[in-house]
RODO-2510 file (C-alpha; in nm, 4 decimals, decimal comma):
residues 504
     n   res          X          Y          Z
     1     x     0,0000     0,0000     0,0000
     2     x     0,1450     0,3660    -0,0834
     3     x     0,0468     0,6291     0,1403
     4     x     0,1550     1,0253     0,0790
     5     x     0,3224     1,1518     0,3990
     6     x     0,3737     1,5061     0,3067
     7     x     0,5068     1,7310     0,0201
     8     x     0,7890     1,9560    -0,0295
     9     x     0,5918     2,2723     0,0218
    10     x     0,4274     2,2334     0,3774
    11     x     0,3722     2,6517     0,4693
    12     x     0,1721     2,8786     0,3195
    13     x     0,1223     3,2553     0,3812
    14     x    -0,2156     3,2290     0,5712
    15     x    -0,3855     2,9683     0,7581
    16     x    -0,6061     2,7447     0,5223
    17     x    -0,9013     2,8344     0,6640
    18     x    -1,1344     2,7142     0,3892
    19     x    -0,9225     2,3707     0,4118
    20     x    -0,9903     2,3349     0,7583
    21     x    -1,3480     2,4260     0,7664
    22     x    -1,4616     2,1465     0,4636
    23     x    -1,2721     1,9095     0,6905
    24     x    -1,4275     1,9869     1,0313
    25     x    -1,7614     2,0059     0,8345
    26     x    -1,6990     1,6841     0,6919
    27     x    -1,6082     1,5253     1,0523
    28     x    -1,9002     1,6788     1,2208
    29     x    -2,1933     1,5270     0,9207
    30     x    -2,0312     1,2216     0,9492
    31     x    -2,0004     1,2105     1,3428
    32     x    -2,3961     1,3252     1,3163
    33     x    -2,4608     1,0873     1,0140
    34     x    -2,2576     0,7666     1,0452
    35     x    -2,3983     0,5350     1,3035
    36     x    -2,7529     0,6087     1,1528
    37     x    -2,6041     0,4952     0,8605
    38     x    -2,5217     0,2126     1,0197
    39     x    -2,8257     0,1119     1,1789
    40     x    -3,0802     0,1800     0,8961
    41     x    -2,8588    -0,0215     0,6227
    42     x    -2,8845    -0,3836     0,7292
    43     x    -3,3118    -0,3495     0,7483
    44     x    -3,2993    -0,1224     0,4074
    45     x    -3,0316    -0,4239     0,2460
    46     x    -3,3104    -0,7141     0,3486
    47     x    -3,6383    -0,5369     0,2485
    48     x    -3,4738    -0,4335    -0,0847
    49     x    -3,3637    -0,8186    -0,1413
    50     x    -3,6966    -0,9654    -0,0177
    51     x    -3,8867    -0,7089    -0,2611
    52     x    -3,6228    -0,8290    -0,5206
    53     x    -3,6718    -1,2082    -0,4107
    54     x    -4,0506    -1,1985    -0,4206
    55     x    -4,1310    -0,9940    -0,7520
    56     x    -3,8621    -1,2101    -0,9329
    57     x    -4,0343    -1,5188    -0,7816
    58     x    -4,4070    -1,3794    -0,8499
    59     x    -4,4142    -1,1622    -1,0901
    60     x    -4,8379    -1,1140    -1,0947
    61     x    -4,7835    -0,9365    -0,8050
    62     x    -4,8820    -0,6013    -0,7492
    63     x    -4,7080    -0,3099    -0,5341
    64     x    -4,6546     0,0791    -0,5476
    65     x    -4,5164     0,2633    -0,8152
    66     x    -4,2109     0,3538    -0,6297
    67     x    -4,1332     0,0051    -0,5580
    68     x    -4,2416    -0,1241    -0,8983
    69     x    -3,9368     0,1545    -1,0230
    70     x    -3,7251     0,0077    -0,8095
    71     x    -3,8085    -0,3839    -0,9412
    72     x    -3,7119    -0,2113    -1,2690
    73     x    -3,3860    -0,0847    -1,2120
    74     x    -3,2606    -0,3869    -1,0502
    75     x    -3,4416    -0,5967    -1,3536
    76     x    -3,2458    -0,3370    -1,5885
    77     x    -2,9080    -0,3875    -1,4684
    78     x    -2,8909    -0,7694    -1,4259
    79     x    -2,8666    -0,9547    -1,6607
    80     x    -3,2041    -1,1731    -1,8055
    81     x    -3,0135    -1,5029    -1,6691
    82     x    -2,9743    -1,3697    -1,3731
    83     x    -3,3092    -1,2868    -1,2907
    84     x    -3,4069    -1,5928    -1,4207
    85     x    -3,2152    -1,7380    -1,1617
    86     x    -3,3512    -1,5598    -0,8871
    87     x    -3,7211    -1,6437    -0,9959
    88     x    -3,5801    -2,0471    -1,0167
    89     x    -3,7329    -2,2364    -0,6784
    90     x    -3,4533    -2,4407    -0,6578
    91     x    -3,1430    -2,2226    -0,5873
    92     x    -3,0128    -2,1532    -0,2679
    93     x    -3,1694    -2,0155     0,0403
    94     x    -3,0794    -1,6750     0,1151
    95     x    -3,2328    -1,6624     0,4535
    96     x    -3,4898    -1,7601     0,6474
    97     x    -3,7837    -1,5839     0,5141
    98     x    -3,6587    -1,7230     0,1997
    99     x    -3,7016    -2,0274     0,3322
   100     x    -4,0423    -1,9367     0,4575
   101     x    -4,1911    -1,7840     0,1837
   102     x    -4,1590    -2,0321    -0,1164
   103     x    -4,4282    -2,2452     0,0861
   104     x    -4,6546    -2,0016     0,0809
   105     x    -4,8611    -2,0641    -0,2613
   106     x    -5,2007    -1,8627    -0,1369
   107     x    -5,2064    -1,5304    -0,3885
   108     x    -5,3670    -1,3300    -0,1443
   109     x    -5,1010    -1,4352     0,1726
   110     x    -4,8353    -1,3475    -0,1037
   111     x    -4,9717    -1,0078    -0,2446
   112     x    -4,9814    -0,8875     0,1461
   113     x    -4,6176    -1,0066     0,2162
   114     x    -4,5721    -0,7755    -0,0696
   115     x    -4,7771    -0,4824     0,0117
   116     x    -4,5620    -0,4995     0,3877
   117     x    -4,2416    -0,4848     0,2237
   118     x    -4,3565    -0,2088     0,0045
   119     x    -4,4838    -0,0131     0,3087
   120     x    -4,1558    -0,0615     0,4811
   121     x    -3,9908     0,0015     0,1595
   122     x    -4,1362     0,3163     0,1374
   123     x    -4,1025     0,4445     0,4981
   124     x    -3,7316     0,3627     0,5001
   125     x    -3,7229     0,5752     0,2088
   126     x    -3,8636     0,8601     0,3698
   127     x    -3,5834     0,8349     0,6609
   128     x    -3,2788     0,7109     0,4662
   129     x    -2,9539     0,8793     0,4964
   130     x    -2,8472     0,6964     0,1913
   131     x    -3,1656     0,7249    -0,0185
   132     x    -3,2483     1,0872     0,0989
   133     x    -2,8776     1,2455     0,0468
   134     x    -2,6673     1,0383    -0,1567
   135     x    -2,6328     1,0465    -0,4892
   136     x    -2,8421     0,7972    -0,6720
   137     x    -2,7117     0,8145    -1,1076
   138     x    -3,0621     0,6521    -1,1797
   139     x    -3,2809     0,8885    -1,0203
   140     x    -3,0270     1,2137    -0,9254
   141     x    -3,1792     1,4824    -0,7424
   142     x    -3,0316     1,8305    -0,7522
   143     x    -2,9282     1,8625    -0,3574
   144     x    -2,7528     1,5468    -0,3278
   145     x    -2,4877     1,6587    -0,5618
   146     x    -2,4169     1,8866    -0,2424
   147     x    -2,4773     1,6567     0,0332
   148     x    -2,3368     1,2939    -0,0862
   149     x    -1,9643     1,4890    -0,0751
   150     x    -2,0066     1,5142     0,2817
   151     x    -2,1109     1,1482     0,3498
   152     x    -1,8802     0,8919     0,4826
   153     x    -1,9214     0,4709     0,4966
   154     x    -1,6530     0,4432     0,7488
   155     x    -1,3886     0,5969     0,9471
   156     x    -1,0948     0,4536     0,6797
   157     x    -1,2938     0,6450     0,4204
   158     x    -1,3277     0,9923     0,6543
   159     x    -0,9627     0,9638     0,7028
   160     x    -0,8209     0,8551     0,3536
   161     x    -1,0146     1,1769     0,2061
   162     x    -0,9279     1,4292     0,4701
   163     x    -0,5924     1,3483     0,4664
   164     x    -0,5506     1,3705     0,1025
   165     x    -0,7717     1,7318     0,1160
   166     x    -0,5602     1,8775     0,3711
   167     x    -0,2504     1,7635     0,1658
   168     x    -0,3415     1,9093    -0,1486
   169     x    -0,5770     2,1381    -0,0705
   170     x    -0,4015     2,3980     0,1960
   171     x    -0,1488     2,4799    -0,0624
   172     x    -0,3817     2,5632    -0,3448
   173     x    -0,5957     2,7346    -0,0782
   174     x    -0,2716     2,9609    -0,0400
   175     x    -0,2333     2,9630    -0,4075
   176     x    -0,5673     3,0468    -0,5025
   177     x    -0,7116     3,2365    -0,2180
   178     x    -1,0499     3,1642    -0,0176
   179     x    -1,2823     3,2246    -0,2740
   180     x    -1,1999     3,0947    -0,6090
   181     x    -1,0597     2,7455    -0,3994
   182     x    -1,4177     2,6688    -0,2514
   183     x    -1,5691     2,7607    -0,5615
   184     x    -1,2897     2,4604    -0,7772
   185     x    -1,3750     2,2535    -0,4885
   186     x    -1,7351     2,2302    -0,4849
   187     x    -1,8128     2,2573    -0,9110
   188     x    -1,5042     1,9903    -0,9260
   189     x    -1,7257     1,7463    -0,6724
   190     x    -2,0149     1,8345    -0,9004
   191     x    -1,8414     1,7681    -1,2272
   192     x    -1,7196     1,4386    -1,0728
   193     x    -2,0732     1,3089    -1,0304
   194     x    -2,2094     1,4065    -1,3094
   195     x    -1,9241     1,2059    -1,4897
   196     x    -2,0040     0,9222    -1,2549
   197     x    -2,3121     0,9144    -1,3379
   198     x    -2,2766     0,9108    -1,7571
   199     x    -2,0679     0,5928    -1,6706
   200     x    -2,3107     0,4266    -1,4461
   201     x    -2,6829     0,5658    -1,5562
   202     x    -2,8499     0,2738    -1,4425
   203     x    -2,7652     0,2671    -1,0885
   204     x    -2,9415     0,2904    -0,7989
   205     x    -2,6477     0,2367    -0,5264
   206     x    -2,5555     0,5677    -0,3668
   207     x    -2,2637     0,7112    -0,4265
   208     x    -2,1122     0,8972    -0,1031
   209     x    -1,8139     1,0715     0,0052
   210     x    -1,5359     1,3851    -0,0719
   211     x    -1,2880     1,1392    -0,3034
   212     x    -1,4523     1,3418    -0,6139
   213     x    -1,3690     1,6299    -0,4961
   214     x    -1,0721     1,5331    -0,3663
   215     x    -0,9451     1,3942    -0,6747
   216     x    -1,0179     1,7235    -0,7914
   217     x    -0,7658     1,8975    -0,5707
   218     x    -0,5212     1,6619    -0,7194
   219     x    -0,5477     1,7157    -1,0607
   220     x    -0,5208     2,0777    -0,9786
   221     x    -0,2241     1,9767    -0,8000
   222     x    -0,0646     1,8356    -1,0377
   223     x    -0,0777     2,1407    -1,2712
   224     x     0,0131     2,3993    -1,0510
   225     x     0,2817     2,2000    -0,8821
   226     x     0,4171     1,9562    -1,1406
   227     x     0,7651     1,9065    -1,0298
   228     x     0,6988     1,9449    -0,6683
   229     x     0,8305     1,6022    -0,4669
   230     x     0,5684     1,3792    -0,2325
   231     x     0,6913     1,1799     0,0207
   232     x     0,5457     0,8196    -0,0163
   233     x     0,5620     0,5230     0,2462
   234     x     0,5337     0,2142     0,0538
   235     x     0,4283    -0,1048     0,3323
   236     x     0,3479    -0,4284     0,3072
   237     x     0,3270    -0,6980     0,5627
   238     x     0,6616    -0,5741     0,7314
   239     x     0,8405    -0,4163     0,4914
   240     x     0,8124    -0,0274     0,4776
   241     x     0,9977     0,1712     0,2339
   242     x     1,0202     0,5738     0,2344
   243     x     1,0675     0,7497    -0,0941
   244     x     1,0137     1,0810    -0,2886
   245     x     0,9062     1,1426    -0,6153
   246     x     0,7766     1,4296    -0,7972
   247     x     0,3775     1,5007    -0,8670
   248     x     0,4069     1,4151    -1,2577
   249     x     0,5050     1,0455    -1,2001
   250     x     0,2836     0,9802    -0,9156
   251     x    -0,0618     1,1831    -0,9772
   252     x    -0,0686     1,0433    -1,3318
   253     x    -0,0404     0,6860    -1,2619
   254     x    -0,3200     0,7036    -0,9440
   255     x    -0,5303     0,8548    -1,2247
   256     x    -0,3948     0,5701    -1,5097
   257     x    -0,5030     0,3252    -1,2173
   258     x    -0,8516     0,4378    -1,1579
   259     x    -0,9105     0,4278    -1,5292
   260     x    -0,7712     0,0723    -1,5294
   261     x    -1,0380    -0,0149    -1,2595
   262     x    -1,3345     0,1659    -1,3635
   263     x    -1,3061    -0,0055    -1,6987
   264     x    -1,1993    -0,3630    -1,5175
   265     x    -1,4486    -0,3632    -1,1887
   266     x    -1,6620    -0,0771    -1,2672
   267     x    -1,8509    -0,0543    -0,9285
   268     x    -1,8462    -0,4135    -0,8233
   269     x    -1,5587    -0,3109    -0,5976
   270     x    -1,7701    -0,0681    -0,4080
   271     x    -1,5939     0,2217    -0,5448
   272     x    -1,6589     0,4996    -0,7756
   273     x    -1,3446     0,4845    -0,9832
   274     x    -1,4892     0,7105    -1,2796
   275     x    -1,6077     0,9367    -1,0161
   276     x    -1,2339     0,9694    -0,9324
   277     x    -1,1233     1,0499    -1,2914
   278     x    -1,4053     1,2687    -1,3545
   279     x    -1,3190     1,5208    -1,0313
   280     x    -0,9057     1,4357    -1,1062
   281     x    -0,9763     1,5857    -1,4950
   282     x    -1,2281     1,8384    -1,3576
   283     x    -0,9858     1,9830    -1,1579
   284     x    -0,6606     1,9547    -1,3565
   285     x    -0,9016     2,1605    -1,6592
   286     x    -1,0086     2,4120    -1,3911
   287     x    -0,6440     2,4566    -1,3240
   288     x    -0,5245     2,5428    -1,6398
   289     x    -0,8109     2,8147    -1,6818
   290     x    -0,7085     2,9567    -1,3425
   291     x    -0,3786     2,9587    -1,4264
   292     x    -0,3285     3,0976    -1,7518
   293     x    -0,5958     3,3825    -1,6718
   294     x    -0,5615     3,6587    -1,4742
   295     x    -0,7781     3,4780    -1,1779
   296     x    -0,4668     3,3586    -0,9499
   297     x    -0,2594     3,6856    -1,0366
   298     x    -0,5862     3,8707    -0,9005
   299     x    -0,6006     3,6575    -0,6332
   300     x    -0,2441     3,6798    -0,5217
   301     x    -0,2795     4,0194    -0,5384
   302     x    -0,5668     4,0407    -0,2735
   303     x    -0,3968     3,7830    -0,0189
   304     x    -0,1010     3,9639    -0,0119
   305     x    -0,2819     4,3549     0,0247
   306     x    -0,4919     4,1382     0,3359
   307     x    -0,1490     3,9847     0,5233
   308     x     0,0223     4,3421     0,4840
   309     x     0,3249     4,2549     0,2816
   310     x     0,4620     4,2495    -0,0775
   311     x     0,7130     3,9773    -0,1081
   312     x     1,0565     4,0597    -0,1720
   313     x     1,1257     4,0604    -0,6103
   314     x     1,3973     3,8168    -0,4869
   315     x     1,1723     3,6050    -0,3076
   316     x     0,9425     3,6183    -0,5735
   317     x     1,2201     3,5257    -0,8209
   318     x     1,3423     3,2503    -0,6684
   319     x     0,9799     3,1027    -0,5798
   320     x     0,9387     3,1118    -0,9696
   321     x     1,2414     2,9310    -1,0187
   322     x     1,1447     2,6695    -0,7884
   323     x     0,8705     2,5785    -0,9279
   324     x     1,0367     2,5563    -1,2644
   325     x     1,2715     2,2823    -1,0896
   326     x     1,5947     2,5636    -1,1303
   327     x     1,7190     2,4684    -0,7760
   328     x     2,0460     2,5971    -0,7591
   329     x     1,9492     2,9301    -0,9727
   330     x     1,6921     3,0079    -0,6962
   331     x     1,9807     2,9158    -0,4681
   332     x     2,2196     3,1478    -0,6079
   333     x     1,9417     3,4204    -0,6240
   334     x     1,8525     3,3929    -0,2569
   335     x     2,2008     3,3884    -0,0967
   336     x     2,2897     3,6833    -0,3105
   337     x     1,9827     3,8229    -0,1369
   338     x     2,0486     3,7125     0,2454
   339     x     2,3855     3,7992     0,2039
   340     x     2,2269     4,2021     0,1921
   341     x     1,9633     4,1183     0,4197
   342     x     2,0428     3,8542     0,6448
   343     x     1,7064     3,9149     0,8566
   344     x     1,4689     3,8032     0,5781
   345     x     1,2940     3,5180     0,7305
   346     x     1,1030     3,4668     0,3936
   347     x     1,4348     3,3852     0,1855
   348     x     1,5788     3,1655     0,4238
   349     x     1,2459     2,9947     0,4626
   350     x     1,2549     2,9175     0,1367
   351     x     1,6115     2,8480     0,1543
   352     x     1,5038     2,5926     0,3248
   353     x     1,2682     2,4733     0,1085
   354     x     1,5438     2,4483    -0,1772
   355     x     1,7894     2,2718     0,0168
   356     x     1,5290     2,0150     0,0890
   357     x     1,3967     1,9526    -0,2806
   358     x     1,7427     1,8746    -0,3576
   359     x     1,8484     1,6165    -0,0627
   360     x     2,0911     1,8270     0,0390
   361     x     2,0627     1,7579     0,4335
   362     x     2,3402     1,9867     0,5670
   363     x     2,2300     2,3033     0,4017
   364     x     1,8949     2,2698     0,5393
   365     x     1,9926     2,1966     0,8807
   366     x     2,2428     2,5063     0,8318
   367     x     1,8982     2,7123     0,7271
   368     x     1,6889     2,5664     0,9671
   369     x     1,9250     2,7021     1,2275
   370     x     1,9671     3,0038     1,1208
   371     x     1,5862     3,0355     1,0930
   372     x     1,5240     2,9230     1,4281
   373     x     1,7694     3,2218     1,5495
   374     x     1,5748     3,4416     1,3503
   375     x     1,2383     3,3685     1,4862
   376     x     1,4002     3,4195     1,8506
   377     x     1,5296     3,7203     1,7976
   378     x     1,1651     3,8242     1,6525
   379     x     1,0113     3,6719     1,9740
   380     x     0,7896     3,4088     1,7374
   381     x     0,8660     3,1177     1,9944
   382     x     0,5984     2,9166     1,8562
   383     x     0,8188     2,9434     1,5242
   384     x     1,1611     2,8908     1,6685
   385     x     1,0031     2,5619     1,8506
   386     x     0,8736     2,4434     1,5450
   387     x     1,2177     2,5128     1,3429
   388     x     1,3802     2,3211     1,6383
   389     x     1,1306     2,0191     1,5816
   390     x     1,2448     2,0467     1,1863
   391     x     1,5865     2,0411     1,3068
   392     x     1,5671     1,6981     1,5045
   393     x     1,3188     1,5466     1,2757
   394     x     1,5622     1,6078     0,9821
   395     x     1,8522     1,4198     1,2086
   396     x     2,0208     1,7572     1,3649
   397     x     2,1188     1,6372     1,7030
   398     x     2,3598     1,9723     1,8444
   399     x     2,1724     2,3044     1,7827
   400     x     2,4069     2,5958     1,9141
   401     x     2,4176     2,5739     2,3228
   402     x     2,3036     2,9508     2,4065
   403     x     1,9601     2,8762     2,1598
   404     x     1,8662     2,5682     2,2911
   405     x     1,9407     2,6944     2,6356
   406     x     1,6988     2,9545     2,5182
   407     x     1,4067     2,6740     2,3295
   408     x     1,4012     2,5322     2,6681
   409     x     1,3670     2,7919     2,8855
   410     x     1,0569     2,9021     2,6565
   411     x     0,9481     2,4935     2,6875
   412     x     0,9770     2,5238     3,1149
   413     x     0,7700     2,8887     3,1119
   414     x     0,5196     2,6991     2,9265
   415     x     0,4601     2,4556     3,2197
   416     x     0,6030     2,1420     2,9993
   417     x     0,8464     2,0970     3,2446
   418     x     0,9091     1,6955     3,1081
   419     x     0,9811     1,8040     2,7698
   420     x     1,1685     2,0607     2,9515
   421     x     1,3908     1,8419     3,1522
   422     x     1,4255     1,6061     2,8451
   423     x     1,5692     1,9177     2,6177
   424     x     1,8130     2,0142     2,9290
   425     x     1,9483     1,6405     2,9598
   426     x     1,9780     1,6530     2,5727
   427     x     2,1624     2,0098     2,6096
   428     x     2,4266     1,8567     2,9151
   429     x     2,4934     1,5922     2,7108
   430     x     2,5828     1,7425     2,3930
   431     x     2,8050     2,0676     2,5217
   432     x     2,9535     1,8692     2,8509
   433     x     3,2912     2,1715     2,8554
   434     x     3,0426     2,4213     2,7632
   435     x     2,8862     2,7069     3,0607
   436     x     2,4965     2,6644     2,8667
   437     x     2,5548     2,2734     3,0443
   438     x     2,5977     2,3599     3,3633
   439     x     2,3123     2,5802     3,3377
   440     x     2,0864     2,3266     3,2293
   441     x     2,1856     2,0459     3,4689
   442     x     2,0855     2,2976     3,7363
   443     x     1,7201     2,3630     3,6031
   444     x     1,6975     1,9697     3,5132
   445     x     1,7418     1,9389     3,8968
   446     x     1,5569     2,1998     3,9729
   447     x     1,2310     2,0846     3,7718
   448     x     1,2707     1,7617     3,8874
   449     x     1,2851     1,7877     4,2923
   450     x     1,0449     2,0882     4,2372
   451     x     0,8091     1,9940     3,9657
   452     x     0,8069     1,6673     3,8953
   453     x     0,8198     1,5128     4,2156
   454     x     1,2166     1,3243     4,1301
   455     x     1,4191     1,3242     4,3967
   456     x     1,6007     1,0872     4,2732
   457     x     1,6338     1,2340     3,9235
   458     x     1,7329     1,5232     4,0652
   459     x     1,9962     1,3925     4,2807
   460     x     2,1868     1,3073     3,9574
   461     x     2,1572     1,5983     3,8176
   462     x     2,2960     1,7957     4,0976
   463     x     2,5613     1,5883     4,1061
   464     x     2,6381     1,5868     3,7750
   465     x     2,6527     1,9233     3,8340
   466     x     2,9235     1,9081     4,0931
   467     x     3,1268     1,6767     3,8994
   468     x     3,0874     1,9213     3,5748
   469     x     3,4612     2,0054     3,4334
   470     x     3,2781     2,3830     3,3431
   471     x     3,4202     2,6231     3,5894
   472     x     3,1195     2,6796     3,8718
   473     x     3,2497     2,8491     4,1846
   474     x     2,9796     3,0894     4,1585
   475     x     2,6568     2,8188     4,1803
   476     x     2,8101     2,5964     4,3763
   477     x     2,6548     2,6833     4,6609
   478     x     2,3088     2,6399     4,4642
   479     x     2,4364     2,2801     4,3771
   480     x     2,4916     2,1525     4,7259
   481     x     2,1689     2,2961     4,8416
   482     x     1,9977     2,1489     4,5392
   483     x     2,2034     1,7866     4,6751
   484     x     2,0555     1,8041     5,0291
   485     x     1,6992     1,9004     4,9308
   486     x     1,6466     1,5738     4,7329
   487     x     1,8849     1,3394     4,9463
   488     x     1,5801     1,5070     5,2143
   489     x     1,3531     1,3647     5,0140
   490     x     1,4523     1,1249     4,9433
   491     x     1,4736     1,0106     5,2611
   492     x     1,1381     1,0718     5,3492
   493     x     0,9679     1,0379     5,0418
   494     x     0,6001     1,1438     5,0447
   495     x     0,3015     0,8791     5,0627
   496     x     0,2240     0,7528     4,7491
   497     x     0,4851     0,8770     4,5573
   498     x     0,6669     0,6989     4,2356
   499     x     1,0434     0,7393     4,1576
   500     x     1,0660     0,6441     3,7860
   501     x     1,4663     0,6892     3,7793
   502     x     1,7527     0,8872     3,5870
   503     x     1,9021     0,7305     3,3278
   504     x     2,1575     0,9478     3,1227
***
């Protein structure tokens, strides 16, 4: 199984709002939605067979127009053996009222089993999730081309399509601003139906869920950001392999695939494959026209009037080159232009970016430093934190002493005094000669006897603190204290209380 994990261009200049609204309104209809769903579709799946069962077996019989339209569909798209079979007395039992029924040879005993199911048939209708909202190609009705987007079957399907909106979507969001994305989104869903249904006019099974519209967002993906590289994880059974590749090998063979299974397994696998390649075509066409008019130049134009600032013609020059694959030109552009301002967050952001795209780890580690400084000195200590978790994620493993001194001083005056201690072990560790360790081995200790309730811990710490080569004349007075207060508490630990242990 391939699953995206994320793409080379995860910030934008905005929050996605849009994005995250469809999603939370997706979660919350299907949180409302699903376990009716799930109650009403076993009773809805045995009247519908029994009515199926019963006309096929007794054909004379009577029943309301909406159920005789239903007979008709289902007589439509099986084959004449098939229903031939169904009428035959001698195949197999498909339950017990199966069983039951083919003794019962009284006409009138029959035509009221009928006229039951029909009644049922038709209040279920009336109450149906499915029936009332999802999006039937036989019979369409206009608001269900709305409503069946925001229908789930399952929590693997909720998941699958958010994940793949939020990956493809945020980034055109940012590209295309929030009023021509909702309005690609939502005709691209519509289009995607509509295409569903020339492929499948005969069928009566709902169609549900976001995966048209979604496949939407990735064919507009694909032509606004070609050559920009998706991280896959390829696993199966226990083998799980991590690779890259750019959005013009991958997006066209998912959409070669669904082709290849629409035309194979139409929907006898349960899914709406042309449904898939109608929204993935839908959307790459939309793309093109919003591209090559003036719609995203307008829109740019308007996002960057509301966030209060005009990117930088270097920026902008190197963001061009990017996404014409010219890597080390927008390199050469952007150093040129740190070199004269080597404040500008937004050129060593995308820097960063750059360095990434082209696998060249200790360049963006170098960037992601120097970002995280940046973002310090600007007091955005959300920012710097989140550099810091690019940093280790990447493989860094030694930021600069005095700014990691600094991230975890901002991590303890946030009250996350275990990730605290955990960044102040790290910092000991890695600068052992260095005054920034001594420093943190005290507030380790000091967190732990005080915090966290670690005597023991904090023992260690204090000691190590002692035993530190790093000249400390100064605190040492703080260290011994810091030694007798846990070795007191240790003594006499408090009722109740754990002592989970050091361990360096």
């Amino acid at each position: 199984m391939l699953i995206p994990l994320r793409h080379e261009n995860m910030e934008g200049r905005r929050w996605p709002v849009v994005t995250f609204a469809l999603i939370a309104l997706n979660v919350v209809v299907f949180l409302g939605t699903h376990w009716q769903m799930e109650s009403q579709t076993p009773e809805r799946a045995e009247v519908r067979m029994h009515i199926i069962l019963l006309a096929a077996m007794h054909p004379e019989l009577k029943t309301s127009e909406d159920v005789q339209q239903f007979i008709a569909d289902v007589q439509r798209k099986v084959p004449e053996k098939s229903w031939e079979q169904i009428a035959d007395s001698h195949r197999k039992v498909e339950d017990a009222w199966d069983a039951q029924i083919r003794r019962v040879t009284d006409p009138e005993e029959l035509q009221a089993e009928m006229d039951s199911l029909a009644q049922r048939f038709t209040e279920q209708e009336k109450s149906s999730i499915l029936d009332n909202y999802g999006f039937v190609p036989a019979h369409p009705r206009p608001i269900t081309y709305l409503t069946s987007m925001f229908l789930h079957s399952g929590w693997f399907h909720l998941i699958g399509n958010m994940w793949f909106l939020w990956l493809a979507g945020f980034v055109l969001e940012d590209r295309w601003g929030r009023v021509i994305y909702p309005l690609f989104y939502f005709a691209a869903a519509i289009a995607a139906s509509i295409i569903h249904a020339w492929f499948n006019p005969g069928s009566i099974a709902p169609a549900l869920g976001a995966s048209g519209a979604v496949a939407a967002l990735m064919g507009g993906f694909l032509v606004r950001f070609p050559k920009l590289k998706i991280q896959m994880l390829w696993f199966m059974l226990i083998f799980r392999i991590r690779f890259k590749a750019p959005a013009y090998c991958l997006l066209p063979l998912w959409l070669f695939m669904e082709v290849f299974y629409g035309s194979l397994f139409g929907q006898t696998t349960g899914v709406a494959h042309w449904a898939h390649v109608g929204g993935f075509v839908a959307g790459a066409l939309a793309a093109l026209i919003i591209q090559r008019t003036a719609l995203e130049h307008k829109a740019n134009l308007v996002i960057e009037d509301k966030i209060g600032w005009t990117a930088d013609p270097a920026v902008v020059q190197g963001t061009e080159l990017m996404e014409q694959g010219k890597f080390d030109d927008a390199i050469a552009v952007l150093q040129k232009h740190v070199a004269a301002k080597p404040d500008a967050i937004d050129a060593h952001s995308l820097l960063r970016q750059l360095h990434w795209r082209k696998n060249d780890l200790p360049a963006h580690l170098a960037i992601t430093v120097k970002l995280c400084a940046l973002h310090l000195k600007s007091h955005d200590h959300e920012a710097a934190w989140q550099d810091y978790q690019e940093y280790t994620n990447a493989g860094g493993d030694r930021i600069p002493a005095a700014m990691w001194l600094e991230l975890c001083r901002l991590v303890e005056a946030q009250q996350n005094y275990e990730c605290a201690v955990t960044e102040y072990k790290h910092l000991a560790k890695a600068y052992p000669t260095e005054r920034q360790s001594l420093l943190a081995l005290l507030s380790a200790g000091r967190l732990s006897l005080k915090k966290l309730n670690r005597p023991a811990d904090a023992l260690k710490f204090y000691q190590a603190a002692a035993a530190s080569p790093v000249p400390h004349l100064d605190w040492e007075s703080n260290i011994q204290a810091g030694i007798q207060d846990a070795q007191k508490q240790l003594a006499s630990p408090p009722l109740g209380s754990t002592n989970p242990g050091f361990q360096s």
